[in-house]
GUTOR-734847 format. One record per residue: residue in three letters; x, y, z of N, C-alpha, C in turn. Coordinates in steps of 0.001 Angstrom, whole numbers, plus 500000, padded with zeros to 6 digits. Example, Ala and Ser with C-alpha at 12.3 -4.5 7.8 and 13.67 -1.06 7.14 Angstrom:
> res n.c1 n.c2 n.c3 ca.c1 ca.c2 ca.c3 c.c1 c.c2 c.c3
> ALA 513190 494310 507800 512300 495500 507800 513200 496700 507800
> SER 512850 497750 507080 513670 498940 507140 512900 500030 507870
***
This chain:
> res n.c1 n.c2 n.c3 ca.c1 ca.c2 ca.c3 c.c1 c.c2 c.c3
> UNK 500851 498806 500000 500000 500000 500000 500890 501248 500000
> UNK 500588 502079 499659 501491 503571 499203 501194 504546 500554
> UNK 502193 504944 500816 502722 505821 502140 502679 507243 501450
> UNK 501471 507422 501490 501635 509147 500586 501972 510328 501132
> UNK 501962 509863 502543 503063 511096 503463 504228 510994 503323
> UNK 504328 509123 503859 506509 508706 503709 506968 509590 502358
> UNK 506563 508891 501117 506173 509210 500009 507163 510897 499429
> UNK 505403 511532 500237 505793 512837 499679 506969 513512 500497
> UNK 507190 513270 501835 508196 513710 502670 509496 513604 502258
> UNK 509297 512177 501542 511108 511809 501262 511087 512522 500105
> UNK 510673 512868 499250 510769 513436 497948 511292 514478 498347
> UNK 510229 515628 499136 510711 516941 499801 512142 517194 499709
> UNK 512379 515791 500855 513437 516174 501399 514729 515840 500081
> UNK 514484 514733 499562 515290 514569 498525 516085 515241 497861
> UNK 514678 516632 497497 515142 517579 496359 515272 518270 497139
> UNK 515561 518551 497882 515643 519987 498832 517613 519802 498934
> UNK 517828 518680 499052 519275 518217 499192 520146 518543 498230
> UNK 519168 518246 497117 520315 518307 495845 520273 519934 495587
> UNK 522080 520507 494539 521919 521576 494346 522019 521234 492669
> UNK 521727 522011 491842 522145 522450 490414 523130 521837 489984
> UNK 524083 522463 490269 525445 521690 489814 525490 520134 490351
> UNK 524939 519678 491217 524971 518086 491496 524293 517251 490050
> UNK 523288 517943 490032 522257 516998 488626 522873 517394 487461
> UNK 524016 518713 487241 524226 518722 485792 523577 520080 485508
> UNK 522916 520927 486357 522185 521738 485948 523068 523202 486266
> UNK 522244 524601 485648 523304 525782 485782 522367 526357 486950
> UNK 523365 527162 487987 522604 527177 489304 521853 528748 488569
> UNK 522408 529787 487444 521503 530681 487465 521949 532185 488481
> UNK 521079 532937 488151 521025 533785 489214 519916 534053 490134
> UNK 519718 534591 490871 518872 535011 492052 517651 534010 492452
> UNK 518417 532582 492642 518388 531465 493662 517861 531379 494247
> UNK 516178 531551 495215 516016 531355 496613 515657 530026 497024
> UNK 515489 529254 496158 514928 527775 496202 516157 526752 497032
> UNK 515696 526169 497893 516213 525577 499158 516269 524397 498039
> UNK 517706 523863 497520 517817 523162 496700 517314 522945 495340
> UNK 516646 521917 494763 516539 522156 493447 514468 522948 493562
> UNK 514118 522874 491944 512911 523481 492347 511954 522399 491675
> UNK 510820 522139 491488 509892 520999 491009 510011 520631 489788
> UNK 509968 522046 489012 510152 521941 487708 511455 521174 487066
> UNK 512616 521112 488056 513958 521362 487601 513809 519370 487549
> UNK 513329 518738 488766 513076 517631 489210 512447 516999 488248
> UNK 511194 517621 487808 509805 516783 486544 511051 516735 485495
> UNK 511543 517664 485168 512367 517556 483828 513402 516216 483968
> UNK 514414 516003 484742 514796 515231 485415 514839 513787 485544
> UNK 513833 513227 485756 512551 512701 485709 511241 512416 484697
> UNK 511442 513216 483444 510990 512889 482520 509531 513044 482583
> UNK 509045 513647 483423 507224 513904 484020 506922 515119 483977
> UNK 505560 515507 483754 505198 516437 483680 505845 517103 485598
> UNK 505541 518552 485259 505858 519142 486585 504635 519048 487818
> UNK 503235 519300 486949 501656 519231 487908 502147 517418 488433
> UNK 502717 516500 488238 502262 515345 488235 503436 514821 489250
> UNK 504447 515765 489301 505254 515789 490268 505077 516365 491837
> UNK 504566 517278 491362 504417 518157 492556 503063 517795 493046
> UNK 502222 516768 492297 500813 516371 493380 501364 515182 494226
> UNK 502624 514591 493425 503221 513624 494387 503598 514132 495904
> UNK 504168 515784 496098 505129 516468 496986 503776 516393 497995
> UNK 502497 516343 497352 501767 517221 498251 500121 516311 498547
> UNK 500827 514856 498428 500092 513719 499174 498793 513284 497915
> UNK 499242 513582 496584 497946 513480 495995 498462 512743 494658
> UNK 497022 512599 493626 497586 512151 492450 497219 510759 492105
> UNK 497246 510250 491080 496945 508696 490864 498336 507999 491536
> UNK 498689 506349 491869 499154 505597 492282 500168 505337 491541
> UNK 501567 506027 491838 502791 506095 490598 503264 504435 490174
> UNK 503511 504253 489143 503410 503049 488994 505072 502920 488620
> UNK 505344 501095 488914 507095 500620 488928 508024 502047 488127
> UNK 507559 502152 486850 508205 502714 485981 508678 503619 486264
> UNK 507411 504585 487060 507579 506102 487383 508289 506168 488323
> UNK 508438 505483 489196 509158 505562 490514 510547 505468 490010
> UNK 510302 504385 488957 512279 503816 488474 512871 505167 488296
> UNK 511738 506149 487192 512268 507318 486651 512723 508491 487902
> UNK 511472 508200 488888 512082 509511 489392 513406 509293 490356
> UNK 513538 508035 491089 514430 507492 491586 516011 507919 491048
> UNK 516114 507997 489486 517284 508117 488837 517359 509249 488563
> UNK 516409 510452 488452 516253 511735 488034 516953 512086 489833
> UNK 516462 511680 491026 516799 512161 492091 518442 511978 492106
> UNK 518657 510885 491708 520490 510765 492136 520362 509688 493168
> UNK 519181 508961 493353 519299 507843 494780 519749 506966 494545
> UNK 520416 506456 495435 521369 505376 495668 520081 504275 495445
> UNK 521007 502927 495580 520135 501609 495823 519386 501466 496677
> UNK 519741 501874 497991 519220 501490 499158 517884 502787 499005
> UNK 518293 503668 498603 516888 504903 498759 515872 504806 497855
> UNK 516540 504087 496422 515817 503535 495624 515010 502357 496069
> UNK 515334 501634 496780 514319 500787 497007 513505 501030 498659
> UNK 513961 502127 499086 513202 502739 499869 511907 503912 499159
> UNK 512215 504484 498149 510756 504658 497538 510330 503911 496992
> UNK 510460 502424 496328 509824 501906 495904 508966 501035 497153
> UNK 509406 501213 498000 508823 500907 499421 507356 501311 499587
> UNK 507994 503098 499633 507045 504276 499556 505894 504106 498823
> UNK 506102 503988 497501 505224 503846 496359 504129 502421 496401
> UNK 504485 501483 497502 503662 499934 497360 504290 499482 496359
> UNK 505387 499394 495837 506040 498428 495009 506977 497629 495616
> UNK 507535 496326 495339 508957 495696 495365 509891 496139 495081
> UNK 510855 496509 495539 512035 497015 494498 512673 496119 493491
> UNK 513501 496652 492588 513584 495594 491451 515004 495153 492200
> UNK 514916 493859 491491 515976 492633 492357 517191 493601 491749
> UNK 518462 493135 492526 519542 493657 492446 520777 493034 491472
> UNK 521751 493686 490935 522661 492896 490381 523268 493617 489196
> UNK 524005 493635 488202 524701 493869 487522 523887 494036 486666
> UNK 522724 492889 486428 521722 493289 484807 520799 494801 484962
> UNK 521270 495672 486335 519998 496289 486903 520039 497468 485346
> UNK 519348 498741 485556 519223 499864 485076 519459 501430 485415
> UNK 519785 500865 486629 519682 502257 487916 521339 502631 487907
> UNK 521326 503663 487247 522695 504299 487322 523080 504777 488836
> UNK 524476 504466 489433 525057 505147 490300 525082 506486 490782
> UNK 524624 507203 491717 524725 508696 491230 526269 508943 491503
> UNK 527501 508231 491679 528870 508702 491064 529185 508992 489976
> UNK 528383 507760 489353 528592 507504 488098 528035 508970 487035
> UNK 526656 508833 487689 525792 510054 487223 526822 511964 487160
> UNK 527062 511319 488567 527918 512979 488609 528926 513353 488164
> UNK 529530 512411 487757 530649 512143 486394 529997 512987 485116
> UNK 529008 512127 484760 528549 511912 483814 527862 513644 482863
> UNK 527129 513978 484483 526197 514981 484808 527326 516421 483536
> UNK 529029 516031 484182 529951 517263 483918 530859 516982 482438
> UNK 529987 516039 481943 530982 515718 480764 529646 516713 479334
> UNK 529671 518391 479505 529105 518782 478539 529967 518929 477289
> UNK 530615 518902 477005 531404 519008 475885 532467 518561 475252
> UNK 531736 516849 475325 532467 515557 474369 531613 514497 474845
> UNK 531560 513840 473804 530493 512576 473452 531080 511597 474338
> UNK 529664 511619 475070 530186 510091 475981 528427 509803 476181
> UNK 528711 508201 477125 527392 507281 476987 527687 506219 478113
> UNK 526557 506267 478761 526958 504885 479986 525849 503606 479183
> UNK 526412 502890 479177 525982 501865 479172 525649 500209 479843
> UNK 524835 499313 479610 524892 498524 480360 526045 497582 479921
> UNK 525965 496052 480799 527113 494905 480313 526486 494917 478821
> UNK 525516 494783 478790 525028 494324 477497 525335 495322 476158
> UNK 525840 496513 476396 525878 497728 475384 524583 498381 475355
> UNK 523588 498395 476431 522279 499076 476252 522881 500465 476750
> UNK 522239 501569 475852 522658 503261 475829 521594 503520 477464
> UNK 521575 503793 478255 521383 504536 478987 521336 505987 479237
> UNK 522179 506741 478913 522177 507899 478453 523156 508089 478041
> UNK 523248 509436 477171 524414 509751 475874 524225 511812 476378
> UNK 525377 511914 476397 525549 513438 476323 525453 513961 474835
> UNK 524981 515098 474949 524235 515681 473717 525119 515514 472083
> UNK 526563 515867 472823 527702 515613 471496 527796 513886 471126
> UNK 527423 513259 472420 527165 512056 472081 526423 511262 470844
> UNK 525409 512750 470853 523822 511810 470021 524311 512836 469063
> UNK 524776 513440 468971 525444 514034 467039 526257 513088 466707
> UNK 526806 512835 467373 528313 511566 466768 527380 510343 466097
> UNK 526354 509215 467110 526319 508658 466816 524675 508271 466738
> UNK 523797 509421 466866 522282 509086 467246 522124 508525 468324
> UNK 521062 508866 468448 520022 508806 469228 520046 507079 469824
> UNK 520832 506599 470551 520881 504732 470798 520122 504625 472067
> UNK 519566 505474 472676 518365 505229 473904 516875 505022 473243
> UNK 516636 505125 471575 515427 504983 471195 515107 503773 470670
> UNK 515981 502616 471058 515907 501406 470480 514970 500505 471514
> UNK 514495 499625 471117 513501 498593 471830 514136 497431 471644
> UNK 513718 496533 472392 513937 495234 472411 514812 494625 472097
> UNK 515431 493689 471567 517094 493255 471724 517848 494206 470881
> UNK 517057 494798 469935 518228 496169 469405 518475 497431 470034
> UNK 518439 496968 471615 519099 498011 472371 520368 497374 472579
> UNK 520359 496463 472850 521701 495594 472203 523288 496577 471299
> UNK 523976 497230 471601 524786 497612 470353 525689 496357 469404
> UNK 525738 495355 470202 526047 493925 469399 525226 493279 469119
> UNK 523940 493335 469120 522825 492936 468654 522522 493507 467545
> UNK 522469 495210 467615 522484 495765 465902 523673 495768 465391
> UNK 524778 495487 465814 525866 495897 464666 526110 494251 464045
> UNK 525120 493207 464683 524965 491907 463172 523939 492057 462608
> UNK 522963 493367 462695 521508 492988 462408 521198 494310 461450
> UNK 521814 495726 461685 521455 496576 461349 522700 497664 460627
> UNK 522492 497197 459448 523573 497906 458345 524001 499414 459133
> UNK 522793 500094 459135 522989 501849 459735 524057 501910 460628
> UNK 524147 500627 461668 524782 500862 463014 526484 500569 462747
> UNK 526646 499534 461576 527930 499130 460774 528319 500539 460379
> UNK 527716 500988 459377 527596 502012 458810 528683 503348 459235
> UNK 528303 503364 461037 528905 504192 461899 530281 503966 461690
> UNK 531089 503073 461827 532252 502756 462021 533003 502681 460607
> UNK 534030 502628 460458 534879 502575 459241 535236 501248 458960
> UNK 535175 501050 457320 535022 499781 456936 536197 498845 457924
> UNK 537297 499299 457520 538218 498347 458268 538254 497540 459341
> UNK 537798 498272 460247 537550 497934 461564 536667 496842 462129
> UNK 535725 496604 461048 534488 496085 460952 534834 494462 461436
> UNK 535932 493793 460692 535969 492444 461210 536536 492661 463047
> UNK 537059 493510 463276 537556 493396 464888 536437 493464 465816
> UNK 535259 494474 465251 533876 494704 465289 533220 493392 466194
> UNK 533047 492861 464894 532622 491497 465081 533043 490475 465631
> UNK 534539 490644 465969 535490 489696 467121 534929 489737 468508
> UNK 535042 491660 468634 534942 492175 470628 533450 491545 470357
> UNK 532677 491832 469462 530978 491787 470173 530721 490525 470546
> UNK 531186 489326 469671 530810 488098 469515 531582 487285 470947
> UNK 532842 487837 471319 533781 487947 471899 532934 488108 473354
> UNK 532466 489669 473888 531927 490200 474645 530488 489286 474844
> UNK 530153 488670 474583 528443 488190 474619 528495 487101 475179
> UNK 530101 486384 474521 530304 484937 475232 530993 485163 476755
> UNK 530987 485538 476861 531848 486316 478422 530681 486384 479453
> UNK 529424 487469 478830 528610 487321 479772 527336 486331 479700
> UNK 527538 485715 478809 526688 484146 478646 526824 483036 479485
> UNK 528389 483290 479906 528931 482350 480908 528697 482533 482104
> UNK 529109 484297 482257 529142 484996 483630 527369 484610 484046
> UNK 526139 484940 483223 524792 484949 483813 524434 483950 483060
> UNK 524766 483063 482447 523532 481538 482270 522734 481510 481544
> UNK 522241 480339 481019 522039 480049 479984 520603 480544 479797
> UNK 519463 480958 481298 518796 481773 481097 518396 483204 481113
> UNK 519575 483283 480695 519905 485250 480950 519418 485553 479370
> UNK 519679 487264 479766 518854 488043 478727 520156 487921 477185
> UNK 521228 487788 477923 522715 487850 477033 522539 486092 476440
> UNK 522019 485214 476653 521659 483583 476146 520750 483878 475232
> UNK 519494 484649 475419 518277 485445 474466 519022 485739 473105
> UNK 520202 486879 473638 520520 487413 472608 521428 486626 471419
> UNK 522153 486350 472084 523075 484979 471334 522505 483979 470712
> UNK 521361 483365 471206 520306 482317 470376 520005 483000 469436
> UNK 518833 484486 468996 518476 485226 468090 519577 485509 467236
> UNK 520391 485860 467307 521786 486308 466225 522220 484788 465918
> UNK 522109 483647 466495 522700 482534 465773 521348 482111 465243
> UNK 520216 482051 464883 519108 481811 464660 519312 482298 463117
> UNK 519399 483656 463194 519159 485073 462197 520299 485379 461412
> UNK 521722 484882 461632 522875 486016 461045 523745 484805 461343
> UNK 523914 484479 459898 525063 484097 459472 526826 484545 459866
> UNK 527052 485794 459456 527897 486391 460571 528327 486100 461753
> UNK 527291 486160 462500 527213 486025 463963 527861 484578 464350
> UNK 527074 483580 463533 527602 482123 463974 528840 481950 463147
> UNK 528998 482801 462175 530574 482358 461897 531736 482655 463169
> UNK 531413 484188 463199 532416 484800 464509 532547 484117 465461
> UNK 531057 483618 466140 530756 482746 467399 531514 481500 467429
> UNK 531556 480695 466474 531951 479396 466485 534016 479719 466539
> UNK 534445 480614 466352 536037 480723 467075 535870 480618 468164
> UNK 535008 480657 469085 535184 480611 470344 536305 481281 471020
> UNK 536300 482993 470793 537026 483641 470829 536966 484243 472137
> UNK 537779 484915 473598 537402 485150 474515 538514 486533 474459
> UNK 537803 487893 475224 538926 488601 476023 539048 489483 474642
> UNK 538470 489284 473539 538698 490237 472691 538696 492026 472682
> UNK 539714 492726 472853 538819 494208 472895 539341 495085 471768
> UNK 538645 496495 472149 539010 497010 470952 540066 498105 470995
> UNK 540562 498514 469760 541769 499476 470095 541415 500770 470308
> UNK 543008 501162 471071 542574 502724 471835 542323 503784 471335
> UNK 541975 503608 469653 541107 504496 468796 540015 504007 467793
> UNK 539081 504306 468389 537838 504012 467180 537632 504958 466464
> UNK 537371 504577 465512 537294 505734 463481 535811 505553 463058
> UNK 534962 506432 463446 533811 506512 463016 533874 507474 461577
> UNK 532462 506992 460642 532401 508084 459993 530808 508415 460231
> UNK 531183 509650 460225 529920 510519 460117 529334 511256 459138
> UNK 527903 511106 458872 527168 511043 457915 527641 512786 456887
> UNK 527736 513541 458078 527862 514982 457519 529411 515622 457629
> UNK 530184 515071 458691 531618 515555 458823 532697 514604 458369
> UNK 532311 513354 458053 533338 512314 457165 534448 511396 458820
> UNK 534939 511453 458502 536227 510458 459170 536265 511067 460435
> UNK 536001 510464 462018 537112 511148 463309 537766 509671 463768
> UNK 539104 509776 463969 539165 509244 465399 539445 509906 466461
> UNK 538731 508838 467142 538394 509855 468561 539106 508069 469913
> UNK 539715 509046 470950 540540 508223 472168 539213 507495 472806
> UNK 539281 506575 473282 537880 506224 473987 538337 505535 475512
> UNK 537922 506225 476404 537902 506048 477755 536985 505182 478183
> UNK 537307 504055 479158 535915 503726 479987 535981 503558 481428
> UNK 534956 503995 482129 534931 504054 483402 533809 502665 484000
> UNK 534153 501866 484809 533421 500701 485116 533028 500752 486375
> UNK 531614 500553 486663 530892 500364 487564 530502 498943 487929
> UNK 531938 498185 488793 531392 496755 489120 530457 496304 489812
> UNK 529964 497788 490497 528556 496967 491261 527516 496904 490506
> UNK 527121 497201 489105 526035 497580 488463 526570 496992 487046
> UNK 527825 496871 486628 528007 496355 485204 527461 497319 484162
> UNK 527988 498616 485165 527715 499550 484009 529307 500038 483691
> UNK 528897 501139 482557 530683 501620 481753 530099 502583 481300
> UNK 530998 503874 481872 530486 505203 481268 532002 505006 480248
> UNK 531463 505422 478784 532369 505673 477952 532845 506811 477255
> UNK 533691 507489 477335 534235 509106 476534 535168 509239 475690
> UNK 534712 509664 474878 535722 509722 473289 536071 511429 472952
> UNK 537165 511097 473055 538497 512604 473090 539117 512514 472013
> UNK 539559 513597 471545 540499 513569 469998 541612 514406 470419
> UNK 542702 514167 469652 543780 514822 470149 543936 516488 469545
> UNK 543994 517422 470869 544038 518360 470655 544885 519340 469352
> UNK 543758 520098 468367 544625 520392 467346 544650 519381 466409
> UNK 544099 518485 466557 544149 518016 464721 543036 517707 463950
> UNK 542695 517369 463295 541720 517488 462161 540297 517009 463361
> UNK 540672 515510 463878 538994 514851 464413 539019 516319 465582
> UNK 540042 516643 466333 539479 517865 466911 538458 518622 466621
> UNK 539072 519078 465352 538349 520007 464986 536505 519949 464499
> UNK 537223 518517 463806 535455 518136 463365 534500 518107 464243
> UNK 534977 517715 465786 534094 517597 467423 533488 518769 467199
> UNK 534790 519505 467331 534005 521417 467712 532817 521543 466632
> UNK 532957 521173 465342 532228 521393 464658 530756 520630 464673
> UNK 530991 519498 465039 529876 518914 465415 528996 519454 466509
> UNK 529594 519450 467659 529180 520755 468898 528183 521421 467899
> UNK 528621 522260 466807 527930 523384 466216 526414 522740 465487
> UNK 526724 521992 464665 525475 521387 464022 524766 520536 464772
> UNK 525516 519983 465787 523946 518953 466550 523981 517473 466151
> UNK 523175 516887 466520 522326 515695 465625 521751 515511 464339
> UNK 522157 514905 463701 521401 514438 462219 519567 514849 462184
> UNK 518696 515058 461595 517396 515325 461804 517141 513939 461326
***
């Protein structure tokens, strides 16, 4: 049953904690708001602002798993607070573990300050979680995918566009790390995991796939420059960093070009134009 005081209290207090610069946000001028403000939160959170703030104030329809997941991660809560509103809310919290969805808020506050160069956390599996804005010019929009083609080794045997990204060459090493990477965590979570799903469908579907697969290749990775091309600026390579979250099996990833030379420059330029329409 839903605690619509616990509820709205912890929220209060939640956002009252966080400042601007914690979520990523610009604090502005002439401030009086005792931490963040409702609006700043709904956005956040992905909810309207009325639908937030009837939560603050004991009212509203019965937020359901989803909404809670959302606002949970829009707040910056840890595991334990996360499944203390889902407490709040009359839900279970979702079981724990490496396959979860719930970003770290370390991870987050990392993440929150990386405005200007493409980076993306992702899950074990390569699911986009979120992408910083230079992110989704580089490479689109990869949080709008459904079902195993949230997968990025799931589309890059399935979906030309996603090949497409990368430069021809590279393409068989491509297909080494992914095929490589899938058998790793097939082993690590079992034969009824979501990564066994995926591996059956690509050997089902793609020829490819079961060629690569059958080397029984392990530990494969990729080199410390990936060469994308892009649809409107042609050729970068760009350095690629990753940061690993072993309690969650997440990896925030950031791609840097070396200062002063050509992919430099193309970044800045990308900065300028945005995302593909």
């Amino acid at each position: 049953m839903i605690d619509r005081a616990g509820l709205a209290e912890f929220l209060r207090r939640r956002r009252e904690s966080l400042q601007p610069e914690d979520v990523g946000l610009p604090r502005g001028r002439r401030r009086r708001t005792a931490g963040l403000r409702r609006e700043e939160v709904a956005t956040l959170c992905h909810i309207s602002t009325d639908y937030y703030s009837r939560l603050e104030r004991e009212r509203g329809p019965h937020p359901s798993e989803q909404m809670i997941a959302s606002i949970a991660q829009g707040l910056h809560l840890s595991r334990d607070e996360r499944d203390h509103l889902f407490g709040l809310a009359g839900h279970n919290p979702p079981a724990r573990g490496a396959a979860g969805e719930h970003i770290s808020p370390g991870l987050l506050r990392i993440f929150d300050r990386l405005t200007d160069t493409p980076a993306e956390i992702l899950t074990e599996l390569g699911e986009t979680l979120r992408q910083t804005p230079l992110g989704v010019a580089l490479t689109g929009d990869s949080t709008r995918f459904t079902g195993p083609a949230r997968s990025i080794g799931y589309r890059w045997f399935t979906d030309p566009a996603t090949r497409a990204l990368y430069h021809p060459d590279d393409h068989e090493l491509h297909d080494r790390v992914f095929a490589s990477g899938l058998r790793t965590i097939v082993t690590r979570r079992g034969a009824g995991s979501r990564a066994a799903h995926l591996r059956d469908l690509l050997l089902e579907s793609n020829e490819r796939f079961r060629t690569v697969w059958n080397e029984h290749e392990i530990g494969v990775g990729f080199q410390d420059v990936k060469r994308f091309v892009h649809p409107e600026i042609g050729h970068l390579e760009l350095n690629c960093q990753a940061l690993l979250d072993p309690d969650q099996g997440h990896s925030l990833l950031v791609y840097t070009a070396v200062p002063g030379g050509e992919s430099y420059e193309k970044l800045q330029l990308l900065a300028v134009i945005g995302a593909p329409c």
